[in-house]
C-alpha positions, 0 to 999 in steps of 0.5 A: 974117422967121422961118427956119421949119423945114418937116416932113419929111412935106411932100414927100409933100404936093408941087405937085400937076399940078392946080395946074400945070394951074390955073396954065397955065389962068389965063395963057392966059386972061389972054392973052385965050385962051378956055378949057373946063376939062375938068379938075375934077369940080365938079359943075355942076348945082345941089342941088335947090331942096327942098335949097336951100330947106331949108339957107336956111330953117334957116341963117336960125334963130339957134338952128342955129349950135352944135356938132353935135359928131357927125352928127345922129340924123335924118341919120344915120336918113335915110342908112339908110333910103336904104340900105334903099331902094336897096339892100336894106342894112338899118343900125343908125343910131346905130352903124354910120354915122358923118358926116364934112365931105365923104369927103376928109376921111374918106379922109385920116383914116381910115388913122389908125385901121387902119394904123401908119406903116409899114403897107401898104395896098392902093391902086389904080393909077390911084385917086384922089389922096386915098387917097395922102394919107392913106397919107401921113398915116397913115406908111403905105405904098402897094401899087399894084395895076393897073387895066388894061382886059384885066382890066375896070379890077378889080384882080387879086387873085391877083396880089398876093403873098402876102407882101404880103396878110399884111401889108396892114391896109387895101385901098381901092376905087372904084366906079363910079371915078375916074378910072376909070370902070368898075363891080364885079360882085358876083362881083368884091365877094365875092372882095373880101370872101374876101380880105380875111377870109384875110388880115385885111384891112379894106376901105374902097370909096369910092362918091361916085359911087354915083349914077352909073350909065347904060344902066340897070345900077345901081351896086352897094353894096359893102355888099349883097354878102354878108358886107360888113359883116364886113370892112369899110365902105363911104363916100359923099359928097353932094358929086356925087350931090346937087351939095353939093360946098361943103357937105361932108358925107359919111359912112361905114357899115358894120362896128359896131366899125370905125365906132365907132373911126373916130367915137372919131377924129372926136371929137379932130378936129372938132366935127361938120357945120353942123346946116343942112347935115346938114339939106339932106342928110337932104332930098336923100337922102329924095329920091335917086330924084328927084334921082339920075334927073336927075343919070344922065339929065343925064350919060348924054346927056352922054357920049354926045353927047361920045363922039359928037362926039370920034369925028366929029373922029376921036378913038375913045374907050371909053364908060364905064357909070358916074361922071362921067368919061371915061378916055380913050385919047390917040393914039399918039405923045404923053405924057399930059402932053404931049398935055394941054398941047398941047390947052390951047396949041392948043384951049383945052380943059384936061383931065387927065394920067393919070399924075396918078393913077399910073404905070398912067395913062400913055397916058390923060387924064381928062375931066370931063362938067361942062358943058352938050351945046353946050359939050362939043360945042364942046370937041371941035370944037376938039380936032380941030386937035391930033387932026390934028396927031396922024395927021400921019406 
């Protein structure tokens, strides 16, 4: 057995709480527990049969499987023209959007373009742990700015030091969120954008969940904000809008310059998307308005018969206006952690920590609405036992 040596960079890459959680699921299952899993935000609706269709048609064709070395001219014409629809966004195809295989790849590569090791980048607290990963690929390091609910889940930038901001090459954010649910206003994207042109700053807004938006107020692109596009890009995924989360795809527009070098990157990395599956995206995009209305129909009635059904057994939790999550408050007297564990010990119900998404996340927990009405009625009936346990003095 060879003694190999491990890179130094791997411990920024530990076991994460996923894992942990995944674990502690499947003993509990094979000790015959039954289990609603709360905890990943797999979307569980199908693609559309139109989306189906196409990427089976054409996987069938012997002339699809070569490289596509980049994405192709018809995605990359279907990601505008869905930009102009539902945005007003005007992009040039061939130079200000570029595909990637799903925005986890996009996040953990792209600081390899902006940031040398070293370099700050300006992260949220709580984000999603893909931004850590590629802070950590990048040798760069983090600047947590908090996300608290006195501040609408929207990062203070005022509070950033000075010192800090000159020397930030990068900020990353996240609307509508996760795991924080929550929207930015325009007002909120334009002190972004003034930010970031003092300081230097490019700006990345991941909006994988752009789609997700209820109570009739529409998602706001970074990208229709008035001089966006000179700081900075916007990337988005079909992973959870178009239920294409196996398929990775995604793609990142904005600034001409900052997308051509992102792509300059790409080109050492990989040899493009499957052309079936750029295909299945081109379908689902030139019909986002039909797919997107079920998906925000689906998940609005979701929350809000969840939210209900957590308040009947005397748990009170925020209703968010966007995403796919809910970030919730736990009782007082638990950890994060503590707490899930103990509903996974005594309800079956698997949901997660909110410090897996940074320190700010203590005191919450993270829930997924990828499961029917009845189930998700089901996993708060069966929360109620430790719900009680919790008002016990």
């Amino acid at each position: 057995m060879v003694e190999f040596h491990l890179a130094k960079r791997m411990k920024a890459f530990a076991p994460s709480i996923f894992s942990e959680l995944k674990t502690y699921k499947l003993q509990k299952q094979a000790e015959g527990q039954k289990i609603i899993d709360l905890s990943l935000g797999s979307p569980d609706l199908p693609p559309a049969s139109f989306v189906r269709e196409k990427l089976a048609t054409l996987a069938s064709e012997p002339d699809q499987y070569g490289y596509t070395l980049s994405g192709t001219q018809p995605f990359y014409e279907a990601v505008a023209n869905y930009y102009r629809r539902a945005y007003g966004v005007d992009l040039d195809a061939p130079t200000e959007i570029v595909h990637a295989m799903g925005s986890q790849e996009g996040l953990v590569h792209l600081p390899l373009v902006f940031a040398d090791p070293g370099d700050i980048i300006l992260v949220t607290d709580p984000g999603y742990p893909a931004y850590e990963a590629g802070l950590a690929v990048a040798g760069a390091e983090p600047y947590y700015m908090p996300l608290v609910k006195e501040n609408h889940f929207l990062p203070d930038l005022q509070a950033i030091p000075t010192e800090i901001a000159n020397q930030a090459r990068m900020m990353i954010l996240n609307y509508p969120g996760n795991p924080v649910p929550g929207l930015a206003t325009e007002q909120f994207f334009s002190e972004v954008i003034e930010f970031a042109k003092q300081h230097q700053i490019v700006v990345l807004h991941d909006a994988a969940y752009s789609e997700f938006y209820f109570d009739d107020q529409q998602a706001l692109s970074f990208l229709a904000v008035s001089g966006a596009k000179d700081v900075g890009m916007e990337i988005n995924s079909l992973s959870k809008s178009f239920s294409l989360a196996g398929a990775r795809i995604a793609y990142i527009a904005g600034n001409k310059e900052m997308v051509q070098k992102i792509a300059q990157l790409k080109s050492n990395l990989d040899y493009g998307v499957f052309a079936p599956i750029q295909a299945a995206g081109i379908a689902a995009l030139d019909r986002a308005e039909e797919i997107g209305q079920l998906v925000r129909t689906t998940y609005e009635r979701r929350r809000d018969v969840f939210i209900a059904a957590l308040k009947n057994i005397g748990w009170t939790v925020d209703k968010p206006s966007g995403g796919m999550f809910i970030w919730a408050k736990i009782p007082a007297g638990w950890t994060s952690k503590e707490f899930c564990f103990t509903c996974i010990d005594k309800a079956g119900v698997v949901m997660v920590p909110g410090p897996a998404f940074g320190k700010n996340g203590e005191g919450y927990v993270r829930i997924a609405l990828v499961h029917s009405e009845e189930i998700l009625q089901e996993a708060a009936e069966k929360l109620r036992s430790v719900i009680e346990i919790s008002k016990l003095p």
